[in-house]
Backbone atoms as SQL, in Angstrom:
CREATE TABLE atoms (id INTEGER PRIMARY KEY, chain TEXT, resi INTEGER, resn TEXT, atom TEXT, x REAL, y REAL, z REAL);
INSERT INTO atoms VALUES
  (1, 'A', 1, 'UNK', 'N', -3.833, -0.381, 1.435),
  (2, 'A', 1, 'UNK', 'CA', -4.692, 0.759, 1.142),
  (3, 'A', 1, 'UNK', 'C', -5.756, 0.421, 0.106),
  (4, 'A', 2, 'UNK', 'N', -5.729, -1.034, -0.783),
  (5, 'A', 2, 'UNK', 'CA', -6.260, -1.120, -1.429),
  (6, 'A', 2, 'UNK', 'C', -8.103, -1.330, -1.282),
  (7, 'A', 3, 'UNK', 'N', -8.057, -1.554, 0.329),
  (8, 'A', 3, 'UNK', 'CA', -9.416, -1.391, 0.558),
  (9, 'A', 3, 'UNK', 'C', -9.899, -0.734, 1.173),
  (10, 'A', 4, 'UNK', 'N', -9.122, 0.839, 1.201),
  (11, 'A', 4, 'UNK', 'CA', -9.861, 1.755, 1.394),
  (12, 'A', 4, 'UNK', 'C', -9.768, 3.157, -0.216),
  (13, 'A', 5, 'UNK', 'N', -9.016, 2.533, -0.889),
  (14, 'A', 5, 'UNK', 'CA', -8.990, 3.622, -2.349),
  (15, 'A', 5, 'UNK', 'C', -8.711, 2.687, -3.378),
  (16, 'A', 6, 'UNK', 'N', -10.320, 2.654, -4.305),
  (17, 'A', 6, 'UNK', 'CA', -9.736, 2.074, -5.512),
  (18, 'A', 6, 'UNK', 'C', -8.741, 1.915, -6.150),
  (19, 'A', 7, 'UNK', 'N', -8.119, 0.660, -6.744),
  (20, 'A', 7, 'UNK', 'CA', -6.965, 0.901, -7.568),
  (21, 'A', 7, 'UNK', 'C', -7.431, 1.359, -8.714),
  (22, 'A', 8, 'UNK', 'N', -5.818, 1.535, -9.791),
  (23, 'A', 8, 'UNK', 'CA', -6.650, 2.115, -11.068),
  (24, 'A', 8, 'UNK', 'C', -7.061, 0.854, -11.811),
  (25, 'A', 9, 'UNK', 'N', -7.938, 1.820, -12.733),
  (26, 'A', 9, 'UNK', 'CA', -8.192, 0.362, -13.778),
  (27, 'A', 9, 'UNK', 'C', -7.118, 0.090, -14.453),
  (28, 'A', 10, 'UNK', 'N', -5.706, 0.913, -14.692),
  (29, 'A', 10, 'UNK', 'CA', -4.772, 0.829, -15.398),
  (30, 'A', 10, 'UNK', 'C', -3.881, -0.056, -14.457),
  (31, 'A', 11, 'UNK', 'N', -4.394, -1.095, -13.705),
  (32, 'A', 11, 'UNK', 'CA', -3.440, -1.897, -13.087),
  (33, 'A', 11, 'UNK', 'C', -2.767, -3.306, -13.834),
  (34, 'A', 12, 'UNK', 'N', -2.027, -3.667, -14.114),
  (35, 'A', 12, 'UNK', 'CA', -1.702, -4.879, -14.829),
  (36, 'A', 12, 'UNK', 'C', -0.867, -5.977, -13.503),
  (37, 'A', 13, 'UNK', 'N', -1.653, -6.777, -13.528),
  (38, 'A', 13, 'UNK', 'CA', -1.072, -8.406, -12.762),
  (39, 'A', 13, 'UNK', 'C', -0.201, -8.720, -13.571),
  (40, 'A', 14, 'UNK', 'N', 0.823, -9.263, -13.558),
  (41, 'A', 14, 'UNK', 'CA', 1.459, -10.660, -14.704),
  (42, 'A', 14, 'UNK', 'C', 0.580, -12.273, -14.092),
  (43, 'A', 15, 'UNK', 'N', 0.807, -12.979, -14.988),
  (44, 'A', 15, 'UNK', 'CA', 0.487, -14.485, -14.831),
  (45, 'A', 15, 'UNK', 'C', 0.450, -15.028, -13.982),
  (46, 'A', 16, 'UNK', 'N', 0.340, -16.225, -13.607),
  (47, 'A', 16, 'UNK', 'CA', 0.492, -16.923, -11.833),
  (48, 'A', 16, 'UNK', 'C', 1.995, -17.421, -12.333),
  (49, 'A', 17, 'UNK', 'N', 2.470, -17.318, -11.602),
  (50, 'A', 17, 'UNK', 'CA', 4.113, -18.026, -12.096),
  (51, 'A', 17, 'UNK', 'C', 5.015, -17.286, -12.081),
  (52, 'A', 18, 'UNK', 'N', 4.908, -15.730, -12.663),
  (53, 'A', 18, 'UNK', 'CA', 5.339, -14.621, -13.266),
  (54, 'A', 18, 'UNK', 'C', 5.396, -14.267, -11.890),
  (55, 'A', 19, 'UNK', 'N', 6.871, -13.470, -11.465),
  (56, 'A', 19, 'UNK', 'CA', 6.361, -11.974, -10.531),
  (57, 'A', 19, 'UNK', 'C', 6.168, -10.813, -10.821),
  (58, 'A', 20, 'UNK', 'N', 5.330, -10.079, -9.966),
  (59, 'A', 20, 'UNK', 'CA', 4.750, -8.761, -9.859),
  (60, 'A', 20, 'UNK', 'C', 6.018, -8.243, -9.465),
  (61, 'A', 21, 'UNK', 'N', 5.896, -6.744, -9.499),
  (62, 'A', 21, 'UNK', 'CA', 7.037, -5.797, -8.782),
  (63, 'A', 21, 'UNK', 'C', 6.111, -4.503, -8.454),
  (64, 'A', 22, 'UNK', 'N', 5.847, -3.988, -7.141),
  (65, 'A', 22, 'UNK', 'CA', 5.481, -3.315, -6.160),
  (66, 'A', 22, 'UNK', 'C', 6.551, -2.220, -5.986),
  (67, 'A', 23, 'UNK', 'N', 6.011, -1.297, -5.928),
  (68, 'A', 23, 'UNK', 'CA', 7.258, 0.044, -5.290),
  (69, 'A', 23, 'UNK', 'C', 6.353, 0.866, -4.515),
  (70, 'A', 24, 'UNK', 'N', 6.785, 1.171, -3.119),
  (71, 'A', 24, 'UNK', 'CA', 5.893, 2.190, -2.607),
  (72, 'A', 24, 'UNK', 'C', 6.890, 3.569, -2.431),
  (73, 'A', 25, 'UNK', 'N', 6.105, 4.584, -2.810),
  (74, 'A', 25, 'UNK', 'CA', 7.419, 5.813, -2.246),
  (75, 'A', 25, 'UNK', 'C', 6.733, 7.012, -1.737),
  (76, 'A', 26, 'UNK', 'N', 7.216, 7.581, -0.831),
  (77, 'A', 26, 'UNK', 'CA', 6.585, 8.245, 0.460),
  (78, 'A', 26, 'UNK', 'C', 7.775, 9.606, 0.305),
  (79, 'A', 27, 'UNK', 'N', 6.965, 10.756, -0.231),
  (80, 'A', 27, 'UNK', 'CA', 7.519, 11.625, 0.086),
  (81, 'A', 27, 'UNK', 'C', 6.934, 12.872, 0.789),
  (82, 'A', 28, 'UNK', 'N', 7.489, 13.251, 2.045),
  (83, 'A', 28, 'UNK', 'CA', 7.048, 13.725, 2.935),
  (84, 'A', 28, 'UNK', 'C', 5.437, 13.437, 3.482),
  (85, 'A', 29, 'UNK', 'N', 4.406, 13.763, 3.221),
  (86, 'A', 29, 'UNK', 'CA', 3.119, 13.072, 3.521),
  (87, 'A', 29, 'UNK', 'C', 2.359, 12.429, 2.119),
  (88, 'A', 30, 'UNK', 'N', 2.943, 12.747, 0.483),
  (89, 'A', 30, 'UNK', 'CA', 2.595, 11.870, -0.640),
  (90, 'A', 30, 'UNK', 'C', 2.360, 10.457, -0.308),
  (91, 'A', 31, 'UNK', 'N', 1.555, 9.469, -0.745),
  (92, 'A', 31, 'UNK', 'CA', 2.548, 7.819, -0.897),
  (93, 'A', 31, 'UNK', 'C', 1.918, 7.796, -1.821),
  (94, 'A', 32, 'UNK', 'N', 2.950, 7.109, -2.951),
  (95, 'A', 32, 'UNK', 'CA', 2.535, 6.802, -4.290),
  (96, 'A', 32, 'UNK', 'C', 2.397, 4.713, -4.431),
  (97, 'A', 33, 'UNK', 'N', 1.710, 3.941, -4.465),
  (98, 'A', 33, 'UNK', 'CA', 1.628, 2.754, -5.303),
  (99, 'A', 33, 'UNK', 'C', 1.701, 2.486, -6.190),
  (100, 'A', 34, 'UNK', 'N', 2.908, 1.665, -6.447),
  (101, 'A', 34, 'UNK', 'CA', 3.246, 1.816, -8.092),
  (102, 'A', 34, 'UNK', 'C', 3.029, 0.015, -8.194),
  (103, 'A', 35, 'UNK', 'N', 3.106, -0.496, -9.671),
  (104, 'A', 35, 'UNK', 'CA', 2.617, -2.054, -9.510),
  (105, 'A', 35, 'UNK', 'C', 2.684, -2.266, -11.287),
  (106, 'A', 36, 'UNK', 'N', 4.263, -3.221, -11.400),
  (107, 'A', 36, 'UNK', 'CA', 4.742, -3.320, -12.600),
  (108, 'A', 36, 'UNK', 'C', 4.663, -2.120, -13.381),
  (109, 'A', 37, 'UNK', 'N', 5.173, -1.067, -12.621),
  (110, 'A', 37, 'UNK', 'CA', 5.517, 0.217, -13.464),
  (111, 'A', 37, 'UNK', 'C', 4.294, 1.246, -13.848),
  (112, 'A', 38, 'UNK', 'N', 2.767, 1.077, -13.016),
  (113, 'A', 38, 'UNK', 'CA', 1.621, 1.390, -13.149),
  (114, 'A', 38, 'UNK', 'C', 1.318, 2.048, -11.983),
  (115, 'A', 39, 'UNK', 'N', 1.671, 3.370, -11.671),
  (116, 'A', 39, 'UNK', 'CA', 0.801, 4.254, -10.436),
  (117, 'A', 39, 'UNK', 'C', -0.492, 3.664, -10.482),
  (118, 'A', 40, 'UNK', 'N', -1.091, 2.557, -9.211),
  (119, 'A', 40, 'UNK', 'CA', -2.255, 2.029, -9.053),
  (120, 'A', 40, 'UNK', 'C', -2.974, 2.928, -7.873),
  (121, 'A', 41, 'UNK', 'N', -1.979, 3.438, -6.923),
  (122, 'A', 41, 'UNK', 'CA', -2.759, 4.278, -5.697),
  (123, 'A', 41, 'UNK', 'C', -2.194, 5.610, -5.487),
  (124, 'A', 42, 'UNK', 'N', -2.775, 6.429, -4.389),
  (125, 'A', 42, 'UNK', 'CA', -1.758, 7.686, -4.006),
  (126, 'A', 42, 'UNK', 'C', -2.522, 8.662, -3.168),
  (127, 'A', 43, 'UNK', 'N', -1.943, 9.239, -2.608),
  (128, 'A', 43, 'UNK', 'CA', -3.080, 9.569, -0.859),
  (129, 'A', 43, 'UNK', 'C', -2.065, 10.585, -0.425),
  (130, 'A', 44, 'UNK', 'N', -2.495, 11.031, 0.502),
  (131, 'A', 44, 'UNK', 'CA', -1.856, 12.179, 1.610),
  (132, 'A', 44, 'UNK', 'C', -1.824, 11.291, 2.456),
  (133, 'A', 45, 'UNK', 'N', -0.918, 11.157, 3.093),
  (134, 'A', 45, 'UNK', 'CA', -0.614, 10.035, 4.394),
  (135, 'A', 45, 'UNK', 'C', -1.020, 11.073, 5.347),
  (136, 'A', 46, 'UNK', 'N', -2.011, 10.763, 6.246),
  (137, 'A', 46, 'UNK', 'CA', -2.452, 11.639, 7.533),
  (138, 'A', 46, 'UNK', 'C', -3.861, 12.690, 7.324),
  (139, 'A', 47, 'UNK', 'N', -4.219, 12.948, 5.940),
  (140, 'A', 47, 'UNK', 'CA', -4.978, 13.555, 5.753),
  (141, 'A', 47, 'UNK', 'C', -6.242, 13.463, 6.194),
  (142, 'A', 48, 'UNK', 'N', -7.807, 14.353, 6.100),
  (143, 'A', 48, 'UNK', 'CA', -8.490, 14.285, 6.828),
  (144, 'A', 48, 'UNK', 'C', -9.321, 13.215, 5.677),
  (145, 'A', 49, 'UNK', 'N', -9.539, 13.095, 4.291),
  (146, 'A', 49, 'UNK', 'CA', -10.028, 12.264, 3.663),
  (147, 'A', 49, 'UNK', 'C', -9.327, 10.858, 4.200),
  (148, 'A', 50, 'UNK', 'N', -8.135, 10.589, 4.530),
  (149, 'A', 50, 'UNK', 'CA', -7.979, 9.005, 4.755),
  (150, 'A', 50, 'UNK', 'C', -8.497, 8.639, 6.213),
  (151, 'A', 51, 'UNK', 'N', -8.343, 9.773, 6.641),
  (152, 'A', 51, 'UNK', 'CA', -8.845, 9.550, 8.171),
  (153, 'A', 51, 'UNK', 'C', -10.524, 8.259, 8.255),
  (154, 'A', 52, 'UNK', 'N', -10.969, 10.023, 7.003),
  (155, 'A', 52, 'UNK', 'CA', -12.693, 9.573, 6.972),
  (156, 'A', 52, 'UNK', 'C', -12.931, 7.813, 6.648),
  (157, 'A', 53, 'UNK', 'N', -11.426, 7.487, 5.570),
  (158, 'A', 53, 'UNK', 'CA', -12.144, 6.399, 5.200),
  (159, 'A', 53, 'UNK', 'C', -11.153, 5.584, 5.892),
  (160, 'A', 54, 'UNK', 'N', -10.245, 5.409, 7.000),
  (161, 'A', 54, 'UNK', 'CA', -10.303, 4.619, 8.177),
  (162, 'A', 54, 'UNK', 'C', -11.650, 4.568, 8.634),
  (163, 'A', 55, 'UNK', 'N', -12.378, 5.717, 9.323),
  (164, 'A', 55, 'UNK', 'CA', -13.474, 5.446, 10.432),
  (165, 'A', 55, 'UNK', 'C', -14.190, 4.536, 9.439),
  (166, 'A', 56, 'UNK', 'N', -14.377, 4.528, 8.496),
  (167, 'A', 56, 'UNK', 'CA', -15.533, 3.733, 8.127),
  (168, 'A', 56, 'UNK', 'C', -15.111, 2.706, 7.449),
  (169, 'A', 57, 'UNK', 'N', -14.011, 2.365, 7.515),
  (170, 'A', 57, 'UNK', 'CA', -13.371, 0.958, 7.521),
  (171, 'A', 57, 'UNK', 'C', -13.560, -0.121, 8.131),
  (172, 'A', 58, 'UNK', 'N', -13.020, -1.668, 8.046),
  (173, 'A', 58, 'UNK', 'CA', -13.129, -2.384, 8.830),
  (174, 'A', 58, 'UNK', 'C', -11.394, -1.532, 9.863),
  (175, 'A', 59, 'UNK', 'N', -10.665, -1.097, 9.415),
  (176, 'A', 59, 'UNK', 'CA', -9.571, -0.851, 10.207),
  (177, 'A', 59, 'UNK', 'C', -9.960, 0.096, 11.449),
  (178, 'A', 60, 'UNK', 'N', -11.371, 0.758, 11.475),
  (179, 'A', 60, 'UNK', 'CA', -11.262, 1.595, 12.151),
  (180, 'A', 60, 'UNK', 'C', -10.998, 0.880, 14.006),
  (181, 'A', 61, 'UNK', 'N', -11.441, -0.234, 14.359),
  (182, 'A', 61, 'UNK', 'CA', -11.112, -1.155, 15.432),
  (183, 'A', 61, 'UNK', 'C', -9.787, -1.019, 15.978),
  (184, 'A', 62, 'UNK', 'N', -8.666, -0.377, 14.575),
  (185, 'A', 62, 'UNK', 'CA', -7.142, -1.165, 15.174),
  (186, 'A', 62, 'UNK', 'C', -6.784, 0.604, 15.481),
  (187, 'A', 63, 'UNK', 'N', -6.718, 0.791, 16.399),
  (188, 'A', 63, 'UNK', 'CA', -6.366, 2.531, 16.978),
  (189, 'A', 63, 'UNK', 'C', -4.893, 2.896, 16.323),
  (190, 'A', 64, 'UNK', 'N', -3.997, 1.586, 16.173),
  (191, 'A', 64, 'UNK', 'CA', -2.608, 2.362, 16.053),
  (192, 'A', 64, 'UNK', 'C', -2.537, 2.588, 14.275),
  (193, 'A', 65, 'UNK', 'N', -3.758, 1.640, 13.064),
  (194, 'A', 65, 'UNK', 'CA', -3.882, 1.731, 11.720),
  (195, 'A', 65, 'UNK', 'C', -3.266, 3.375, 11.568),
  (196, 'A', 66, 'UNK', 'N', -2.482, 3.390, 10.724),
  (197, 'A', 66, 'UNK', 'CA', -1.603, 4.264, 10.206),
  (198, 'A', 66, 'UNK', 'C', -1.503, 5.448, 10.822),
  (199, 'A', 67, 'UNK', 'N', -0.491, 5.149, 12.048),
  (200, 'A', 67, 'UNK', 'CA', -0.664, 6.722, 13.382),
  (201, 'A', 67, 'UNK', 'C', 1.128, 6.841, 13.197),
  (202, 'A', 68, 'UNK', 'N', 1.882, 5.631, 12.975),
  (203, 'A', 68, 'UNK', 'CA', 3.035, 5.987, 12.736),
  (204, 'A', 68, 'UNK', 'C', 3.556, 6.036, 10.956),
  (205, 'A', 69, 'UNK', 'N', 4.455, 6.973, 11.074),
  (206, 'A', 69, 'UNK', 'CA', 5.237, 6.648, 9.778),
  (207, 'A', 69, 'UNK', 'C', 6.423, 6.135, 9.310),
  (208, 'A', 70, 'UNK', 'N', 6.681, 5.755, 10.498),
  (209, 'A', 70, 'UNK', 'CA', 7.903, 4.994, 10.690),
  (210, 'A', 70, 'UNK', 'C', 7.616, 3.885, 11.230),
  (211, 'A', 71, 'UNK', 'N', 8.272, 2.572, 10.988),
  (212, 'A', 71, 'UNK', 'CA', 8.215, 1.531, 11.992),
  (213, 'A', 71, 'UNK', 'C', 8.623, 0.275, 11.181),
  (214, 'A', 72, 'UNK', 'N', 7.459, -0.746, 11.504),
  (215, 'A', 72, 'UNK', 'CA', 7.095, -2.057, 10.215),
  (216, 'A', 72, 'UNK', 'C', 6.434, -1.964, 9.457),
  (217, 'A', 73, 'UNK', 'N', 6.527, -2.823, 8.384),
  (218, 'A', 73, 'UNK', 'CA', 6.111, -3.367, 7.402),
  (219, 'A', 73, 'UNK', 'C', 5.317, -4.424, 7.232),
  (220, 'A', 74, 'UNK', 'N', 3.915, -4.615, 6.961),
  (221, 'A', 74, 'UNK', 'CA', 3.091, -5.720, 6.866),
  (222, 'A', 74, 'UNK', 'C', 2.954, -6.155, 5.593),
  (223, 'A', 75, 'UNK', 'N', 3.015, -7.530, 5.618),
  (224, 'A', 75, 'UNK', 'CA', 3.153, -8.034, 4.412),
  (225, 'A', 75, 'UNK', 'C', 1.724, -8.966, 4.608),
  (226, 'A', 76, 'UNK', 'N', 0.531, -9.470, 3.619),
  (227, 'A', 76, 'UNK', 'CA', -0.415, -9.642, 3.853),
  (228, 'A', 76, 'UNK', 'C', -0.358, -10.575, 2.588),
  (229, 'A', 77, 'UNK', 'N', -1.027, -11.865, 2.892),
  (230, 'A', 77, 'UNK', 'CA', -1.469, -13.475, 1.923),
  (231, 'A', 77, 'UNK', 'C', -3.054, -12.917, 1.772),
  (232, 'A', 78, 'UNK', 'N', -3.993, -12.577, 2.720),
  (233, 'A', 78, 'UNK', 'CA', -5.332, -13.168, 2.008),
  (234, 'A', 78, 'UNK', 'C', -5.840, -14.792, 2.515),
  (235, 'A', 79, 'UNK', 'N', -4.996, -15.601, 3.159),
  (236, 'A', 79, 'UNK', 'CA', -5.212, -17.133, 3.291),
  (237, 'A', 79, 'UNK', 'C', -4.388, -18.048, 2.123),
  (238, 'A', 80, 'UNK', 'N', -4.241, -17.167, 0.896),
  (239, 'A', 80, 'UNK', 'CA', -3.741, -17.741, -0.010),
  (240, 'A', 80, 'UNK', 'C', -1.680, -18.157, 0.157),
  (241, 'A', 81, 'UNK', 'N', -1.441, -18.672, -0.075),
  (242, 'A', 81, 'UNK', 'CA', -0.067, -19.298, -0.727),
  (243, 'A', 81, 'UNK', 'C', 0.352, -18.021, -1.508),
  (244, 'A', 82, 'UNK', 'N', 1.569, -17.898, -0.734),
  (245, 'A', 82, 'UNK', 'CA', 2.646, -16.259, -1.491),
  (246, 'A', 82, 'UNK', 'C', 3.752, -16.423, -1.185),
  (247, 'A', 83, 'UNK', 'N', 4.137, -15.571, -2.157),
  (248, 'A', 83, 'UNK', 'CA', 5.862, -15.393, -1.865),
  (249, 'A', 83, 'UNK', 'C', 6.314, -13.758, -2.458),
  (250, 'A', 84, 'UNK', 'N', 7.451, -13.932, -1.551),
  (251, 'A', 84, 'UNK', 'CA', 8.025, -12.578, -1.159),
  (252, 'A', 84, 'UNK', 'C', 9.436, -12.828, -1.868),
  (253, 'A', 85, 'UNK', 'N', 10.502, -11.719, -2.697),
  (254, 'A', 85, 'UNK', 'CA', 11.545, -11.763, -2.746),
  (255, 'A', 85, 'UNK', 'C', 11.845, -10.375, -3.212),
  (256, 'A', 86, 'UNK', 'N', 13.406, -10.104, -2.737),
  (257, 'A', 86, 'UNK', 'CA', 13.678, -9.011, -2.952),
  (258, 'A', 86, 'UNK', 'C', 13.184, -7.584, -2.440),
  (259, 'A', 87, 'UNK', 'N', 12.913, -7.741, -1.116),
  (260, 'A', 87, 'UNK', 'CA', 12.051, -6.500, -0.422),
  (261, 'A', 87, 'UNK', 'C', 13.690, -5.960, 0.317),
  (262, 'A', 88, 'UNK', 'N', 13.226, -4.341, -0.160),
  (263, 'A', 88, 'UNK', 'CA', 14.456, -3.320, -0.201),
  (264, 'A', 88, 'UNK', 'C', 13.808, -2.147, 0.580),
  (265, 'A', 89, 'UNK', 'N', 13.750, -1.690, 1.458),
  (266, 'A', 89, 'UNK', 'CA', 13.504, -0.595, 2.097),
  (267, 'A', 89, 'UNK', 'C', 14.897, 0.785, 2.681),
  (268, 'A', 90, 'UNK', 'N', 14.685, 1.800, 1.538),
  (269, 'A', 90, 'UNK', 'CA', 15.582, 2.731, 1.811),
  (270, 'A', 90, 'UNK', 'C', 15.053, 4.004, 1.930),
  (271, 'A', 91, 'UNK', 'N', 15.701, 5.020, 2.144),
  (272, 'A', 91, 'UNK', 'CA', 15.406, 6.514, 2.530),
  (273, 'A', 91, 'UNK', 'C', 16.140, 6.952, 1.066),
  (274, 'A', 92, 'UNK', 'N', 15.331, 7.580, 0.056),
  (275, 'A', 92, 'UNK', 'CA', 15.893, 8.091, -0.875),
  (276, 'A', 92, 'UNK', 'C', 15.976, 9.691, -0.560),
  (277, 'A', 93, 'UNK', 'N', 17.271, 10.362, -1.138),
  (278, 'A', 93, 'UNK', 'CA', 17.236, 11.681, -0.543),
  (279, 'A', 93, 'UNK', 'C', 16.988, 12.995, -1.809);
């Protein structure tokens, strides 16, 4: 989502070496981006503002870009060298 809604400026990276910690949480149509303990994003999932800024996205090409709310998970490099650990996906109630 980060290139369709600014993050905040209150975002903090750690170091190259260091890991980051990511939390996304989705309640009912909310999603919040959280990033080392820093709400960086947050949207109405389905709304008519994200819609707008699909169409005028580069995503607007991919028809199925965020039509489900259920499914997979994309995990995205950039071209660059990454790593992944500890990815937890649950239904909190």
């Amino acid at each position: 989502m980060y290139a369709l809604i600014p993050c905040s400026a209150e975002k903090k990276l750690k170091p190259v070496g260091e890991w980051n910690e990511a939390k996304l949480l989705m309640k009912n149509n909310h999603v919040e981006h959280w990033l080392n303990g820093v709400k960086v994003v947050e949207y109405e999932w389905g709304s008519d503002d994200i819609k707008k800024l699909i169409a005028a996205s580069k995503f607007a090409k991919m028809p199925k870009f965020m039509t489900n709310a259920k499914g997979r998970i994309d995990l995205q490099d950039h071209g660059d060298e990454v790593s992944f650990r500890n990815i937890k996906i649950r239904v909190l109630k």
